[in-house]
C-alpha positions as a Markdown table, in Angstrom:
| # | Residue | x | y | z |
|---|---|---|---|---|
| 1 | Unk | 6.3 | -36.6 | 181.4 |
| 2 | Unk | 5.4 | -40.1 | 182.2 |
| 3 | Unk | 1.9 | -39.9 | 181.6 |
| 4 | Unk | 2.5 | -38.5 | 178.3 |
| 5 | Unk | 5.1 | -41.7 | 177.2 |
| 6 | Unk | 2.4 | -43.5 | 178.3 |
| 7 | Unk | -1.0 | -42.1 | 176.5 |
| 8 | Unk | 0.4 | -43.0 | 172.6 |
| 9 | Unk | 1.3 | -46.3 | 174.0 |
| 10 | Unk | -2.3 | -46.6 | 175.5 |
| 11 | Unk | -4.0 | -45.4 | 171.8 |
| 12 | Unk | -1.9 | -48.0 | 170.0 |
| 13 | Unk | -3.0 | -50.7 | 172.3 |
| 14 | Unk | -6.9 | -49.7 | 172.5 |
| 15 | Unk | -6.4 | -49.6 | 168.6 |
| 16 | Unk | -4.7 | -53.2 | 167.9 |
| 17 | Unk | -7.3 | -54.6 | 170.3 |
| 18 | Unk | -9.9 | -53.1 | 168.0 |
| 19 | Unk | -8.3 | -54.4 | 165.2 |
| 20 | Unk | -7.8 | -57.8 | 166.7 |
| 21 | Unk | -12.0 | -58.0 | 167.7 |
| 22 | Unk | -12.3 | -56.8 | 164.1 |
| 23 | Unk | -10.4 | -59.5 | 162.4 |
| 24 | Unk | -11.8 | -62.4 | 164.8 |
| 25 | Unk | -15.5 | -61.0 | 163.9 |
| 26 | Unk | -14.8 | -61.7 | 160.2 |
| 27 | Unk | -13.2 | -64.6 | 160.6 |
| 28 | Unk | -16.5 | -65.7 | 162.7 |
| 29 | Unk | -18.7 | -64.8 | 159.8 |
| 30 | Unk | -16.9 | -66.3 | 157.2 |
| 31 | Unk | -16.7 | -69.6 | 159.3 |
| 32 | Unk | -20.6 | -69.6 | 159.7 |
| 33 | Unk | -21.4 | -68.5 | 156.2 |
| 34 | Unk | -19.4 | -71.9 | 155.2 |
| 35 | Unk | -21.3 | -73.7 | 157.9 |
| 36 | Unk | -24.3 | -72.4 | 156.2 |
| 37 | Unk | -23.8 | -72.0 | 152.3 |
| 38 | Unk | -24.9 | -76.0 | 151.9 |
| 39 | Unk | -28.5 | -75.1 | 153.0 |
| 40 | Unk | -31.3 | -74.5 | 150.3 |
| 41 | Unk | -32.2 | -70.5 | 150.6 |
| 42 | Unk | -35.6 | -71.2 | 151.0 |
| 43 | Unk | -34.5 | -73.0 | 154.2 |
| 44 | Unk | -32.3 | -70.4 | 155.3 |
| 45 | Unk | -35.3 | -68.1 | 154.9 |
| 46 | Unk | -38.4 | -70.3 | 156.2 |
| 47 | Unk | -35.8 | -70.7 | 159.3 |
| 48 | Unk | -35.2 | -66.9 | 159.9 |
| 49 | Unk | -38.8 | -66.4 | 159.6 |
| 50 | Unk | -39.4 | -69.1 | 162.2 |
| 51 | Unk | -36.9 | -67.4 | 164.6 |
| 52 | Unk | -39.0 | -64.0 | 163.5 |
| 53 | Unk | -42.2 | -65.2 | 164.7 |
| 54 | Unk | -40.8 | -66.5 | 167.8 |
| 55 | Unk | -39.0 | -63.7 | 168.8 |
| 56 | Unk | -42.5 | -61.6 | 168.0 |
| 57 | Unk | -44.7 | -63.6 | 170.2 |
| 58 | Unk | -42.0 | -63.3 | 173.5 |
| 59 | Unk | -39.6 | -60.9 | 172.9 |
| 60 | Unk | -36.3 | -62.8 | 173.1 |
| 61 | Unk | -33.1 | -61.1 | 172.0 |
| 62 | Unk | -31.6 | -64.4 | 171.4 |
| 63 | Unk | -34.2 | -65.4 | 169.3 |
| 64 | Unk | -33.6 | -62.2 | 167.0 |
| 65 | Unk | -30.2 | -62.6 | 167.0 |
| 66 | Unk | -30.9 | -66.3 | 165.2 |
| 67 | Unk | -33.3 | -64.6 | 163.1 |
| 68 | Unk | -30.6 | -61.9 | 162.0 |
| 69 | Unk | -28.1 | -65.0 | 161.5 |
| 70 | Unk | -30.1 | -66.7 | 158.8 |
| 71 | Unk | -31.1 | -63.5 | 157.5 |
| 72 | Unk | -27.6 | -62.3 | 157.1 |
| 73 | Unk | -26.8 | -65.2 | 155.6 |
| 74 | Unk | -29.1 | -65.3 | 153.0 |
| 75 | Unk | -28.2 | -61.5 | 151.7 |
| 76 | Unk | -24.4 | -62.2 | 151.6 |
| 77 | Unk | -25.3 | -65.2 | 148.9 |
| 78 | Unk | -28.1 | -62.8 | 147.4 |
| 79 | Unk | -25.0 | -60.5 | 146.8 |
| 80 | Unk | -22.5 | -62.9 | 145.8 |
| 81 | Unk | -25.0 | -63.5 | 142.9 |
| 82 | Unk | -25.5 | -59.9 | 142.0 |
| 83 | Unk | -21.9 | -59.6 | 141.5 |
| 84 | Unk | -21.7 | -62.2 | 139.5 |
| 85 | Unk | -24.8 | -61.1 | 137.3 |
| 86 | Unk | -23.1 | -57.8 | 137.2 |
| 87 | Unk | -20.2 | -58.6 | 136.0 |
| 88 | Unk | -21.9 | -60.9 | 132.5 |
| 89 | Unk | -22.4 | -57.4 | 131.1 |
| 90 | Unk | -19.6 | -56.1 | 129.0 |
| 91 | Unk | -17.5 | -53.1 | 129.4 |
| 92 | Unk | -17.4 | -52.0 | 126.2 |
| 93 | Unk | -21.8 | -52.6 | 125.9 |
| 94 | Unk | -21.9 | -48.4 | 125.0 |
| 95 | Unk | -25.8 | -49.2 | 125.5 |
| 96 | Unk | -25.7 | -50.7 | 129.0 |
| 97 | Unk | -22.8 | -48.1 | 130.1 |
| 98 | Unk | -25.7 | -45.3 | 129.2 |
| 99 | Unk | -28.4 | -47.1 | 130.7 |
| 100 | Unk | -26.4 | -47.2 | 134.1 |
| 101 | Unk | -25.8 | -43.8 | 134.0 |
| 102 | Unk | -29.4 | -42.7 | 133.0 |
| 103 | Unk | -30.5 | -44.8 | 136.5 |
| 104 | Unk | -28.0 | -43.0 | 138.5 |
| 105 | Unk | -29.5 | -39.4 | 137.3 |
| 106 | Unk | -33.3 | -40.5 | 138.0 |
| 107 | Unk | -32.2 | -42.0 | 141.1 |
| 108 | Unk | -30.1 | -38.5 | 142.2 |
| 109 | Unk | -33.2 | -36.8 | 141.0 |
| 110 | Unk | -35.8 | -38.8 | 142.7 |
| 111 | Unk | -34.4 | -38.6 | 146.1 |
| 112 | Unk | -34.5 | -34.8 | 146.2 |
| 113 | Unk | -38.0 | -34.7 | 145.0 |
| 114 | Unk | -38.9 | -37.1 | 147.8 |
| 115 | Unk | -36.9 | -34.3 | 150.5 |
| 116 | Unk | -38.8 | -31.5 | 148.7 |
| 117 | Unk | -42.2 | -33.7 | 149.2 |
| 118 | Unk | -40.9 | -33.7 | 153.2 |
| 119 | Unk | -40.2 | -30.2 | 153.2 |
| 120 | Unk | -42.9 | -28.8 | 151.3 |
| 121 | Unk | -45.3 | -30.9 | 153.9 |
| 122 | Unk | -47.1 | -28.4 | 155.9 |
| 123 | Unk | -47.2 | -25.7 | 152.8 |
| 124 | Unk | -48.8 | -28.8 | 151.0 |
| 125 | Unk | -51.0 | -30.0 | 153.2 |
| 126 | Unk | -52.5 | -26.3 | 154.4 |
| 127 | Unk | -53.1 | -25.9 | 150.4 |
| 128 | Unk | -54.6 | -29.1 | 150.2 |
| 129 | Unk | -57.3 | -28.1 | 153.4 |
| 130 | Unk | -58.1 | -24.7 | 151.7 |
| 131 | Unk | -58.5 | -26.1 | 148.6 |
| 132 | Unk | -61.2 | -29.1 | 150.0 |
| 133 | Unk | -63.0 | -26.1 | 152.0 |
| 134 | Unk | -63.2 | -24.3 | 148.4 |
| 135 | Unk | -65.1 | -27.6 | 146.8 |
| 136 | Unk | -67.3 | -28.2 | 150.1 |
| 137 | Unk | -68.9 | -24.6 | 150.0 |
| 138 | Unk | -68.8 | -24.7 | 145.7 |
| 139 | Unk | -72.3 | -25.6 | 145.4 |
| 140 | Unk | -71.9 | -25.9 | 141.4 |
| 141 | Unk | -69.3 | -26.3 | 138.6 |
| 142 | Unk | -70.0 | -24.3 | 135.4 |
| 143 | Unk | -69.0 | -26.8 | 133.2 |
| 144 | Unk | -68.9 | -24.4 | 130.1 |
| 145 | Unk | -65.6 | -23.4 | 131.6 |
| 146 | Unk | -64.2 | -26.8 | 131.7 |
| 147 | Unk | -65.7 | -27.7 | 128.2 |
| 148 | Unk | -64.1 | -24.4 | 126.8 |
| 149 | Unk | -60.1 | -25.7 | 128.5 |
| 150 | Unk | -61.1 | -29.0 | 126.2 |
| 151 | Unk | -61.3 | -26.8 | 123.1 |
| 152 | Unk | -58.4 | -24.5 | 123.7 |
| 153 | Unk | -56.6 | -28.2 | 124.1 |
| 154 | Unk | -57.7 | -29.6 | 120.8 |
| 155 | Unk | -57.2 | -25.9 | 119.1 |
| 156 | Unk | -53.2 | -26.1 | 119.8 |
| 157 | Unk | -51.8 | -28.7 | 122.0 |
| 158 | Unk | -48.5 | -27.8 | 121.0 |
| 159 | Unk | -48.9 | -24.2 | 122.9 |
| 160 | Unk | -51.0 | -25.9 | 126.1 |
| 161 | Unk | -47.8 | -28.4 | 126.4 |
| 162 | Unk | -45.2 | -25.7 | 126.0 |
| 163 | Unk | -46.8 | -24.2 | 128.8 |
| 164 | Unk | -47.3 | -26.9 | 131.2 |
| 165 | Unk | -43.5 | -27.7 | 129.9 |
| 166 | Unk | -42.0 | -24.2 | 130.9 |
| 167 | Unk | -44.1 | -24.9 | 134.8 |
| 168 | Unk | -42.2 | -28.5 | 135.0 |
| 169 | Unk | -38.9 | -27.5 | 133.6 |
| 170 | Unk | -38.8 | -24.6 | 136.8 |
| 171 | Unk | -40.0 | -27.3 | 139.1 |
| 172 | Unk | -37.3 | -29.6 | 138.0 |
| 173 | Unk | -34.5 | -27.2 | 138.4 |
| 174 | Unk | -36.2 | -26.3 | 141.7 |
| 175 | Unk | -35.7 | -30.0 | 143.0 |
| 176 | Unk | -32.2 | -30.3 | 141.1 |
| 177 | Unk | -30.4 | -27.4 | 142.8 |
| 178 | Unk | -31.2 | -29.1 | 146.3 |
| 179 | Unk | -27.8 | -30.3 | 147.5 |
| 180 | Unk | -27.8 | -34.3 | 148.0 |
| 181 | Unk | -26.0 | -33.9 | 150.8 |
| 182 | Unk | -28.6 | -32.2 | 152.3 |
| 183 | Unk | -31.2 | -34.3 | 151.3 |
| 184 | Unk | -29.9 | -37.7 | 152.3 |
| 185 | Unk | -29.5 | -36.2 | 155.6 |
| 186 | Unk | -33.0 | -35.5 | 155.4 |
| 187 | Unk | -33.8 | -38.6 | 154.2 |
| 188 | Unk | -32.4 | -40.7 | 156.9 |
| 189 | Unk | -34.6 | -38.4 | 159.4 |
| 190 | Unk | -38.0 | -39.6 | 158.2 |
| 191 | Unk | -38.1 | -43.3 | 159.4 |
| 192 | Unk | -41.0 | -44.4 | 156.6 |
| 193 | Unk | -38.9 | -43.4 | 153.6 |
| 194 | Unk | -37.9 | -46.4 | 151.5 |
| 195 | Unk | -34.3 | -45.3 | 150.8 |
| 196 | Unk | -33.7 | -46.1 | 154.2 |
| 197 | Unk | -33.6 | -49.7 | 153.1 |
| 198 | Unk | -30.0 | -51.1 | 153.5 |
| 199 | Unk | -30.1 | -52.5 | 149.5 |
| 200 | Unk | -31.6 | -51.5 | 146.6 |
| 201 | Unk | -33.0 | -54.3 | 145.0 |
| 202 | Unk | -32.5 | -53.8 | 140.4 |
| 203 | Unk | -33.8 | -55.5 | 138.1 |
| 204 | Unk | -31.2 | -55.4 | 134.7 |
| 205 | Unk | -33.8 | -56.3 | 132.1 |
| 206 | Unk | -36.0 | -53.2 | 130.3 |
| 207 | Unk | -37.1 | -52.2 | 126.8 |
| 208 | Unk | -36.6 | -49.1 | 124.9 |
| 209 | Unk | -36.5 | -48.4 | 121.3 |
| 210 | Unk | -34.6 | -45.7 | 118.9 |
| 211 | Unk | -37.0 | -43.1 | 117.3 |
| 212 | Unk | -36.9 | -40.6 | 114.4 |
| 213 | Unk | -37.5 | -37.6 | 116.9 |
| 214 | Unk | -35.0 | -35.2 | 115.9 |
| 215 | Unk | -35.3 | -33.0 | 119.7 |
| 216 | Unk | -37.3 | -32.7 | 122.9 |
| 217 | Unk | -40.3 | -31.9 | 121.8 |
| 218 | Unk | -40.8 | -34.8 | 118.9 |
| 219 | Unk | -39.8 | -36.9 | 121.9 |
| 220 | Unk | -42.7 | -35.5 | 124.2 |
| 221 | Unk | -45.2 | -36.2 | 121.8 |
| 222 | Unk | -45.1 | -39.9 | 121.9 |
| 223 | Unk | -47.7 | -41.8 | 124.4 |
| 224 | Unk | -45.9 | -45.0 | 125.8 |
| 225 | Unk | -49.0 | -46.8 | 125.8 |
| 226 | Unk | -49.8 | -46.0 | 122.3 |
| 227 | Unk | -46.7 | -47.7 | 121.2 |
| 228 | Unk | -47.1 | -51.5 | 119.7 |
| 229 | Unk | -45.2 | -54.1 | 122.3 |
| 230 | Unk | -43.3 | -55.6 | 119.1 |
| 231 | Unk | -41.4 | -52.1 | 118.9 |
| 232 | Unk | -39.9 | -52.5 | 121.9 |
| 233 | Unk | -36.2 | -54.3 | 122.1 |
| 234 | Unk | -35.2 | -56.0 | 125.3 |
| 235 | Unk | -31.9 | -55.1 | 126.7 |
| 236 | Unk | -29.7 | -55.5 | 129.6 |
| 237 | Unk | -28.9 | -52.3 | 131.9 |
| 238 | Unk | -25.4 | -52.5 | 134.0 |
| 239 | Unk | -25.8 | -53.3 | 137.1 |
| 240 | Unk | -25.0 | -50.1 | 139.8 |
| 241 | Unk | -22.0 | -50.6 | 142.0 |
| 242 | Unk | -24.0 | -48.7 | 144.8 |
| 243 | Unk | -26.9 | -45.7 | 144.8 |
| 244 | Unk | -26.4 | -42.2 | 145.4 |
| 245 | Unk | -27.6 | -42.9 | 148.7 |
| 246 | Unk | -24.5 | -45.8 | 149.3 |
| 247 | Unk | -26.9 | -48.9 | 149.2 |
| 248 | Unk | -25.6 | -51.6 | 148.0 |
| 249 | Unk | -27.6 | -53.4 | 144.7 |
| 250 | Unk | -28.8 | -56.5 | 144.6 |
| 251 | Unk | -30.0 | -57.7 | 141.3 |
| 252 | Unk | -33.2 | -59.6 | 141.2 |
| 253 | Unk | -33.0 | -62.6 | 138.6 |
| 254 | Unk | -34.5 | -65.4 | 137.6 |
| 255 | Unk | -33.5 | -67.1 | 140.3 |
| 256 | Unk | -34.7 | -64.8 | 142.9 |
| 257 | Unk | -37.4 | -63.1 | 142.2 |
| 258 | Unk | -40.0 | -66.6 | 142.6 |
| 259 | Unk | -38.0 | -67.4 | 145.5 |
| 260 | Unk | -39.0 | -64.6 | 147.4 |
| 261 | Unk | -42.9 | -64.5 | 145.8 |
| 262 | Unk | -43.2 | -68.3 | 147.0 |
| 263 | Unk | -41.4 | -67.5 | 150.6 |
| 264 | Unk | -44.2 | -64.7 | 150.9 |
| 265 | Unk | -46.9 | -66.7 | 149.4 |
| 266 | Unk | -46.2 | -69.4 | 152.3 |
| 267 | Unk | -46.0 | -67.1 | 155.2 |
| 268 | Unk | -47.8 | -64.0 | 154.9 |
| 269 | Unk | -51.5 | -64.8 | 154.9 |
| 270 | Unk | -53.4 | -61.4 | 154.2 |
| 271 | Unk | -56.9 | -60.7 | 152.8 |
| 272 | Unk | -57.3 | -58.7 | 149.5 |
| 273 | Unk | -58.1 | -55.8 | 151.8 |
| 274 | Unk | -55.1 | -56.3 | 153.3 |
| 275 | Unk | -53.1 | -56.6 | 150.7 |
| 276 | Unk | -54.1 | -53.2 | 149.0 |
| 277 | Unk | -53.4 | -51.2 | 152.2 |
| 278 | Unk | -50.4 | -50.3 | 152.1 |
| 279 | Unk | -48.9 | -48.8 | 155.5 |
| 280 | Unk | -44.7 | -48.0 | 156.2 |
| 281 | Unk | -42.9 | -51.3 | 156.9 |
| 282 | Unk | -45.7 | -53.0 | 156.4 |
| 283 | Unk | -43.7 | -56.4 | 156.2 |
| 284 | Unk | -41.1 | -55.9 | 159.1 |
| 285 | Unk | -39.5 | -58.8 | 158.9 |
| 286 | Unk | -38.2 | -57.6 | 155.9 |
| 287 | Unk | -37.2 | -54.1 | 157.2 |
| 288 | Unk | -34.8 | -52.2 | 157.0 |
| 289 | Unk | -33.4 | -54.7 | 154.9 |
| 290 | Unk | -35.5 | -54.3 | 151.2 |
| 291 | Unk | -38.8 | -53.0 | 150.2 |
| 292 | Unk | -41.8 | -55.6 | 149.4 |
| 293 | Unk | -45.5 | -54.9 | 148.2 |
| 294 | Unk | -47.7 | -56.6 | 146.6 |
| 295 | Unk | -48.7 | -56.5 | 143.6 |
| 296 | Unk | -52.2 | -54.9 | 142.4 |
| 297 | Unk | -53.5 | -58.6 | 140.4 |
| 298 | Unk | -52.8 | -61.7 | 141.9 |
| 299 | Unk | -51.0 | -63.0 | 144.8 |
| 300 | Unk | -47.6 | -62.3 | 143.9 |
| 301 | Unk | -45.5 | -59.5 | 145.6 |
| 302 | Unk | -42.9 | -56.6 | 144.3 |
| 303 | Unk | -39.4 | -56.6 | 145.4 |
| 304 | Unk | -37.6 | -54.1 | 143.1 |
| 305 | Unk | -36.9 | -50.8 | 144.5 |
| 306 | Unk | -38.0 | -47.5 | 143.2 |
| 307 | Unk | -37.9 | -45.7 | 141.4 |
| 308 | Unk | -37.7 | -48.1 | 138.6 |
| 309 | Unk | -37.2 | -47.4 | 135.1 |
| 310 | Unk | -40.1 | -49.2 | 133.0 |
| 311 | Unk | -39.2 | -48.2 | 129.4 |
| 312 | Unk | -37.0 | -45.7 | 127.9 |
| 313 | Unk | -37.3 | -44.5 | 124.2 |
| 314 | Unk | -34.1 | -42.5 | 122.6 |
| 315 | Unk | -34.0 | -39.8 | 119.6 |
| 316 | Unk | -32.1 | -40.3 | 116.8 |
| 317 | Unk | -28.4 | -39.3 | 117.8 |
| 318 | Unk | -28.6 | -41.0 | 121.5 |
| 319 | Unk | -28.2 | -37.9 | 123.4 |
| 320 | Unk | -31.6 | -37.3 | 124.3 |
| 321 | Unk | -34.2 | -39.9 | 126.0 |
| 322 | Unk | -37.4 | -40.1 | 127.6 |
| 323 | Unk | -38.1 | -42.4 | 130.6 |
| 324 | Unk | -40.8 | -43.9 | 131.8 |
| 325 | Unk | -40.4 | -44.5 | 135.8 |
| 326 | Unk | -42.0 | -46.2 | 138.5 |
| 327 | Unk | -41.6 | -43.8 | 141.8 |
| 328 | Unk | -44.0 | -45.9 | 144.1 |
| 329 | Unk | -45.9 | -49.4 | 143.9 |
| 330 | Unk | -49.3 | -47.2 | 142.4 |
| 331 | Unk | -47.8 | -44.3 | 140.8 |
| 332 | Unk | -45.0 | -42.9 | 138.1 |
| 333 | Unk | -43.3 | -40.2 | 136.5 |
| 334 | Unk | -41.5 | -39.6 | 133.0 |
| 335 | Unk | -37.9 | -38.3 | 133.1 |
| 336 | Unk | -36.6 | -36.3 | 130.2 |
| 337 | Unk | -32.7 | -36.0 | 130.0 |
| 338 | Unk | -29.8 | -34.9 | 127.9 |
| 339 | Unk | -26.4 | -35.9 | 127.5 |
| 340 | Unk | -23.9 | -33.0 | 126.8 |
| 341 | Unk | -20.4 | -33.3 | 127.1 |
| 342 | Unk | -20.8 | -37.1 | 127.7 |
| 343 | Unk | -22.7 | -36.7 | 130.7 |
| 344 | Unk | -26.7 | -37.2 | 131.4 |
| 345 | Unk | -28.4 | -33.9 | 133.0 |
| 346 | Unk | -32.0 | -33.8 | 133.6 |
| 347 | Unk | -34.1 | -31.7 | 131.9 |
| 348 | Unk | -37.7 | -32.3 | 132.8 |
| 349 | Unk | -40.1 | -34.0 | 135.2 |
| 350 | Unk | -43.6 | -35.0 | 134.8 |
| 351 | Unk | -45.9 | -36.4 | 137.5 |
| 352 | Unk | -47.4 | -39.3 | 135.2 |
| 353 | Unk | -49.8 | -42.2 | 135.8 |
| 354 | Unk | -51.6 | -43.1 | 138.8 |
| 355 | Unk | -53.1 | -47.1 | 139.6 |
């Protein structure tokens, strides 16, 4: 009888002692982030990259702790900012409110396609061995069949792209009717995926324009790169509280985005070679905090997360739109969705461009 008077008394003390480490743990962190919030963030950077280098060359615990305290730092002022940013857009901006939405949907979307890609990984890569074998023992193309595809494409390009339509439409659902609880389980199994990064970096500002196309297919007819860059409008998207995989968003801005390309510009000293190989946490002092590459011209670097929503063109009434999305730093898709009932469904995916 004793011993059972005793255990809830036990529980509630292990549980007021966790509560008590709690609230002196935040109290410590808000104390240093005071101690710190004077300091420049390129110093509180250049010093948790210092402590980084150190801690790589002997190992020292302490020395990544440091590391982790200036680092820390610097993301709890990154998202004090994106907060801030967040909250310049309106609540009643209709625009922003759809553009918002739109993101989550590609970003629901383009996690399960990612698990499929995982899952489909031996299938795919057995296919892709048969079908090198195939080319090594073809000893000749007959070109006349490739030349006579070309003609049936210029005959009726409406009935060739109805056809590859239908083939993406199936894949789409395929991918769609994964569940994403499933998948982010999956997700957080393969170590080199980038949504394992603890924030998703967004950046707010994108262009789309308002067409005449009256359904999906006027709206599949039009070529991005075809359209003049005076047709474009620039607009502001609202910010996401957090992804469908729970990161939290920072916002990169003005502010940020050449403070970062000048922190990596100082420190990370790679050929051009270098630079265009591109290999899972290539950067870890960055990891698994945000994503960086760099960028294909020049010396600057890429922060934003993907995928990323480049341009996005709208039919007439607003309830149909066609995306054009950057899934990884050399390659993209377009997204074609729907809004019924006041909510944005997917209703096609294209594998796109490739740099």
């Amino acid at each position: 009888m004793m011993k059972m008077c005793w255990l809830p008394v036990l529980l509630m003390a292990m549980f007021l002692c966790g509560c008590s480490q709690s609230n002196e743990d935040e109290v410590r962190k808000a104390k240093r982030f005071e101690a710190l919030k004077g300091l420049p963030l390129d110093t509180v950077l250049t010093r948790a990259f210092k402590f980084y280098e150190r801690f790589q060359a002997t190992g020292d615990t302490l020395l990544r702790d440091s590391m982790n305290d200036y680092r820390d730092h610097f993301f709890a002022r990154w998202e004090l900012s994106s907060d801030s940013l967040c909250g310049t857009v309106a609540p009643d901006d209709s625009l922003a409110a759809e553009l918002r939405d739109i993101y989550e949907v590609v970003l629901e979307f383009n996690a399960k396609r990612m698990y499929r890609y995982i899952l489909d990984r031996e299938k795919r890569e057995a296919f892709e061995n048969t079908v090198y074998e195939t080319i090594k023992n073809t000893k000749h193309i007959d070109i006349t069949d490739v030349l006579a595809d070309i003609e049936k494409w210029k005959e009726n390009p409406d009935s060739i792209r109805a056809l590859h339509n239908q083939r993406d439409s199936v894949e789409s659902a395929d991918i769609w009717s994964i569940p994403l609880e499933e998948t982010l389980a999956g997700l957080k199994n393969d170590s080199n995926n980038v949504l394992n990064r603890v924030y998703f970096v967004q950046t707010m500002d994108l262009v789309y324009m308002d067409t005449s196309a009256s359904d999906m297919n006027d709206l599949d007819r039009i070529n991005f790169f075809d359209i003049e860059q005076k047709a474009w409008k620039k607009v502001k998207s609202a910010c996401l509280n957090k992804t469908p995989m729970n990161q939290q968003v920072l916002v990169l801005n003005d502010d940020y985005e050449p403070l970062l390309n000048n922190f990596m510009k100082a420190n990370i000293h790679e050929s051009r070679r270098e630079r265009n190989t591109l290999l899972p946490n290539k950067y870890p002092f960055w990891y698994p905090m945000i994503s960086v590459v760099p960028c294909h011209s020049g010396d600057d670097f890429y922060f934003n997360s993907f995928p990323t929503i480049w341009s996005v063109v709208f039919n007439k009434t607003h309830d149909m739109v066609m995306l054009n999305v950057g899934e990884s730093f050399n390659n993209g898709g377009y997204y074609y969705l729907s809004k019924k009932n006041g909510k944005w469904k997917l209703v096609m995916h294209k594998h796109g461009w490739v740099s």
